[in-house]
KOLKOL-787345 format. One record per residue (C-alpha): x, y, z. Coordinates in steps of 0.02 Angstrom, whole numbers, padded with zeros to 5 digits, always signed. Layout:
<recs>
XYZ;...
</recs>
This chain:
<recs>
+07818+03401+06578;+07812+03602+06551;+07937+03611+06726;+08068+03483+06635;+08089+03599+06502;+08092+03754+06586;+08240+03881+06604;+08282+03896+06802;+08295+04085+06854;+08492+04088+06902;+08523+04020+06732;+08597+04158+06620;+08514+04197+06467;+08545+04110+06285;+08478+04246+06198;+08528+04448+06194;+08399+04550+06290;+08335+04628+06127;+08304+04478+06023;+08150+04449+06103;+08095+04642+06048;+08159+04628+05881;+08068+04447+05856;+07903+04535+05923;+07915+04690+05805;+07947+04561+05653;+07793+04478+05680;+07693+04627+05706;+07756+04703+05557;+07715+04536+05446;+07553+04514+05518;+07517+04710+05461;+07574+04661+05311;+07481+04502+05298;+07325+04605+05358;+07381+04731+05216;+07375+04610+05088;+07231+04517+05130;+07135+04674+05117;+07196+04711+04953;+07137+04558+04885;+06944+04562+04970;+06942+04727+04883;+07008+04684+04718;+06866+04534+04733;+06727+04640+04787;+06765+04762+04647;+06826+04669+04503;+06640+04633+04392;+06746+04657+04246;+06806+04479+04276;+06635+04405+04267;+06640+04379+04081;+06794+04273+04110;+06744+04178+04271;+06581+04123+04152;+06680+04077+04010;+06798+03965+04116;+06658+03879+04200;+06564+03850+04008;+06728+03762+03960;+06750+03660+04143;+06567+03604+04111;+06570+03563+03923;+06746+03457+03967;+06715+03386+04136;+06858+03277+04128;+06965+03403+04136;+06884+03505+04285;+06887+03316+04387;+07076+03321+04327;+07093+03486+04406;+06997+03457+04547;+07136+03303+04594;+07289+03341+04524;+07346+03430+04728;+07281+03241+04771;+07402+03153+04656;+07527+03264+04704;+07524+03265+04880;+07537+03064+04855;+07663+03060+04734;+07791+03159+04879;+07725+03019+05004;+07782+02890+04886;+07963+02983+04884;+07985+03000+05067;+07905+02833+05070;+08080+02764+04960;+08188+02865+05019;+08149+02764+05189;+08128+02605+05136;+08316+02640+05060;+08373+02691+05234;+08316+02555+05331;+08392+02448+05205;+08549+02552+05232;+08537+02529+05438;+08516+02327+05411;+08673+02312+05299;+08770+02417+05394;+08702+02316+05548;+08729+02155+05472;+08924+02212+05423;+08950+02228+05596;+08863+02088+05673;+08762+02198+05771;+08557+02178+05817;+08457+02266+05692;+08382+02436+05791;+08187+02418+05842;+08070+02464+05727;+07977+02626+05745;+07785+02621+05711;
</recs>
């Protein structure tokens, strides 16, 4: 499969000879930064006891309202199926779409991907 897609050698190039360079120095310079940030925030964790007092009073409140921490704790759940229910519609609507438009023209309907 890798040989179907790959470019023979007296095939020009698609791309300028430098794009390849330039793509390479943008990643290394957003993993540095990525690295740069990352270590940022390990040290702001390690040294930030002055957020204890907070951290403990947030977890009081979670525990003496648990509802709300179990609300918390699902809400990305709820989310994340409230977009599949969207893309869910939006292609129920476009099949419905393809068999109207298929049944305007008298054609077969198109197979059904699974």
């Amino acid at each position: 499969m890798a040989d179907a897609t790959a470019v023979p050698a007296e095939q020009p190039r698609k791309y300028p000879r430098g794009a390849f360079k330039r793509a390479a120095g943008m990643l290394a310079l957003a993993s540095v930064l990525a690295a740069l940030c990352a270590a940022a925030v390990f040290a702001f964790v390690a040294r930030a006891d002055f957020l204890t007092g907070a951290a403990g009073a947030l977890s009081r409140f979670l525990f003496d309202h648990a509802w709300l921490a179990v609300a918390a704790a699902v809400s990305p759940i709820f989310a994340a199926l409230l977009v599949g229910f969207g893309y869910m519609q939006r292609g129920i609507a476009r099949r419905a779409a393809m068999k109207a438009a298929a049944a305007a023209r008298g054609l077969p309907l198109p197979p059904r991907r699974t």
